[in-house]
Residue, then its C-alpha position, 0 to 999 in steps of 0.5 A: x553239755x551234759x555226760x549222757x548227751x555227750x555218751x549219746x553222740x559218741x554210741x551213734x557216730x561209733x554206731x554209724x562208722x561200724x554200719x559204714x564200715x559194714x558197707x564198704x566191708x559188704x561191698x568188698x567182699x561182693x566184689x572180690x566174690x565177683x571176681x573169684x575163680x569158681x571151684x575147680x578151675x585154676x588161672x592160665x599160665x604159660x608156665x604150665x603144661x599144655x592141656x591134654x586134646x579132648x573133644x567137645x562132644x564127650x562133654x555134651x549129653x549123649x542124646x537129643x530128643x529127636x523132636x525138638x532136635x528137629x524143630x531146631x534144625x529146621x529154624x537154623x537151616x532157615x536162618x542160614x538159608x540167606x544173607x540176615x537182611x534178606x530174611x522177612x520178618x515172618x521168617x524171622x519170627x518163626x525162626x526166633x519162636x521155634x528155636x526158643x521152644x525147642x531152647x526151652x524144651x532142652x535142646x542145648x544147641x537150640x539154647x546156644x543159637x538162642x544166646x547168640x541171637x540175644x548177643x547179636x540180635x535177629x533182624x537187622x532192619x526195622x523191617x525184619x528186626x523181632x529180638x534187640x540184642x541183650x547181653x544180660x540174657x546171652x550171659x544168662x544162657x551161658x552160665x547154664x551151660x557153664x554150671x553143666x561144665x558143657x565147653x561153650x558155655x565156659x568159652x562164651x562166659x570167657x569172652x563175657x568177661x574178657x570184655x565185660x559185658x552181660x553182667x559179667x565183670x570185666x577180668x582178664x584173669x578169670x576170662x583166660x581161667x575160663x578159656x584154659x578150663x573151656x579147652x580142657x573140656x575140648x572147646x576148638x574156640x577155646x583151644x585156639x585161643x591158647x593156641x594164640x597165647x603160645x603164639x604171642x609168647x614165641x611157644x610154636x610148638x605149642x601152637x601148632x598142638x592147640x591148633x591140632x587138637x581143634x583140627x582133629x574135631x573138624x574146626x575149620x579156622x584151625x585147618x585154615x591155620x594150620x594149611x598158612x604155617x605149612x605153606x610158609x614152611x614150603x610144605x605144599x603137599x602138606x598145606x593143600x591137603x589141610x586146606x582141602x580137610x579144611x573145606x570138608x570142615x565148611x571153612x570159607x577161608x581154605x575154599x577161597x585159598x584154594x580157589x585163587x590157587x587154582x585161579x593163578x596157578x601158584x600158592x603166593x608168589x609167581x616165582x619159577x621156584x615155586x611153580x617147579x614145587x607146585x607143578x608136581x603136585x598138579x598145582x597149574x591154572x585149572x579154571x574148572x576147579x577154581x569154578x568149583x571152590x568159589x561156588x563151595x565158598x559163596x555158599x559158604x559166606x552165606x551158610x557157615x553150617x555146611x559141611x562137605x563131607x562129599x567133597x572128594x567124591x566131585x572135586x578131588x586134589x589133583x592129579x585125580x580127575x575131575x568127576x562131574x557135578x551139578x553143584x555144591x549140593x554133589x559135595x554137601x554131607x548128607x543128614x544122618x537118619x540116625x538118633x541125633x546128638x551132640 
């Protein structure tokens, strides 16, 4: 073999290892991209202070364009109206046409719904189903609202990558980095998330202040917390009034406590210490407040939108007397006729 040939197959095995090494190189440099922590955002410690409370809606645009607003809402109350099951294909239709415009008009609500039903899908029947689920899409959604630092979308971006779906990697790390920059902006989802990791990590404290900052902003899942640790710590007062907060906030759970705690008469034990603590505070078997909490909290396992801003007008904590009503519509908040925002 003569020298030329033999320099000839040594340039094109070098040329070959440095394009392969250009590759894995190329690849690597894809993958630690993938898994960076965008600008700005640091990973979550326990070690390090807890974030100051903020409200979501500060980090929201200040207004909606009342149109598409509406045209939004209207679809929602629709699709909240009934059990998915039960919708019919041409209810379900109309809702996915109109949220998507209202989506595609720049109402952030109607892109956040839109996410959702492309998470989930719409429809769960062959009879009524118009939209299969597509993470890659809800994670698309999400990302823009992440890009605009709006809370959710940060929040639903961690879950995407705590379970690494839609495209996005599967990283626990980035997942929490998320979650602690979501609750920074004031995400309740985000907050009580920490909330649990301060749990598991033995800092009460802690959990008890990411649990309020959720439960200032009227997050439902937070009262409901909030109201077990205080009954635990036997501050009844304290636990039925949260409970109570807790329905106003459209929380399922804390109508469905209630109720059973009108229905027995006591709070979780039948013990003659606990009805000497209960009796006082106007805790005894009350058949038409029991009555009146399950019906609140069978609308509410269908319609988890609703609000009972009202409630103390038709339902009051005991010992105030109970005023008439006609149904959950007496204890609904009403619409506001004002601009709306977010």
């Amino acid at each position: 073999m003569s020298n030329s040939l033999r320099r000839l197959i040594f340039v094109s095995g070098l040329l070959a290892m440095l394009m392969a090494g250009a590759v894995f190189l190329n690849q690597y440099l894809q993958e630690r991209a993938l898994h960076a922590l965008p600008y700005g955002f640091k990973k979550f410690s326990l070690d390090d202070p807890l974030p100051d409370c903020a409200r979501w809606k500060d980090h929201m645009p200040a207004t909606r364009d009342p149109a598409t607003y509406r045209l939004y809402i209207e679809a929602r109350k629709v699709w909240r109206s009934k059990i998915e099951w039960q919708l019919t294909r041409e209810e379900a239709t109309r809702i996915l046409n109109d949220v998507s415009k209202a989506a595609e008009l720049g109402d952030w609500g109607a892109r956040a719904l839109l996410a959702h039903f492309h998470l989930e899908g719409l429809g769960p029947l062959e009879t009524n189903e118009v939209l299969k689920p597509d993470a890659d899409k809800a994670v698309e959604i999400a990302r823009m609202a992440a890009k605009a630092m709006q809370p959710w979308g940060l929040y639903d971006l961690g879950v995407a990558h705590e379970h690494g779906y839609g495209g996005a990697v599967y990283d626990i790390e980035l997942a929490w980095a998320y979650y602690l920059r979501a609750a920074q902006l004031g995400s309740p989802e985000a907050q009580m998330a920490l909330a649990q990791a301060y749990a598991e990590a033995g800092r009460r404290e802690d959990e008890t202040a990411m649990q309020q900052c959720a439960y200032q902003q009227g997050h439902g899942p937070a009262a409901y917390e909030l109201a077990l640790y205080a009954g635990v710590r036997m501050q009844f007062q304290e636990a039925i009034n949260i409970y109570q907060n807790g329905v106003k906030f459209g929380s399922a759970e804390c109508a469905r406590d209630l109720r059973i705690m009108f229905d027995q008469g006591y709070w979780s034990r039948d013990s003659d210490q606990e009805r000497e603590v209960l009796s006082p505070l106007g805790i005894t078997i009350d058949r038409e407040r029991e009555k009146r909490y399950e019906a609140i909290y069978d609308a509410l396992r269908i319609n988890p939108d609703l609000k009972f801003g009202r409630l103390e007008l038709v339902l009051p904590l005991p010992p105030a007397k109970l005023p008439p009503w006609s149904g959950i519509e007496d204890a609904v908040t009403p619409e506001s006729n004002e601009l709306p925002t977010y």
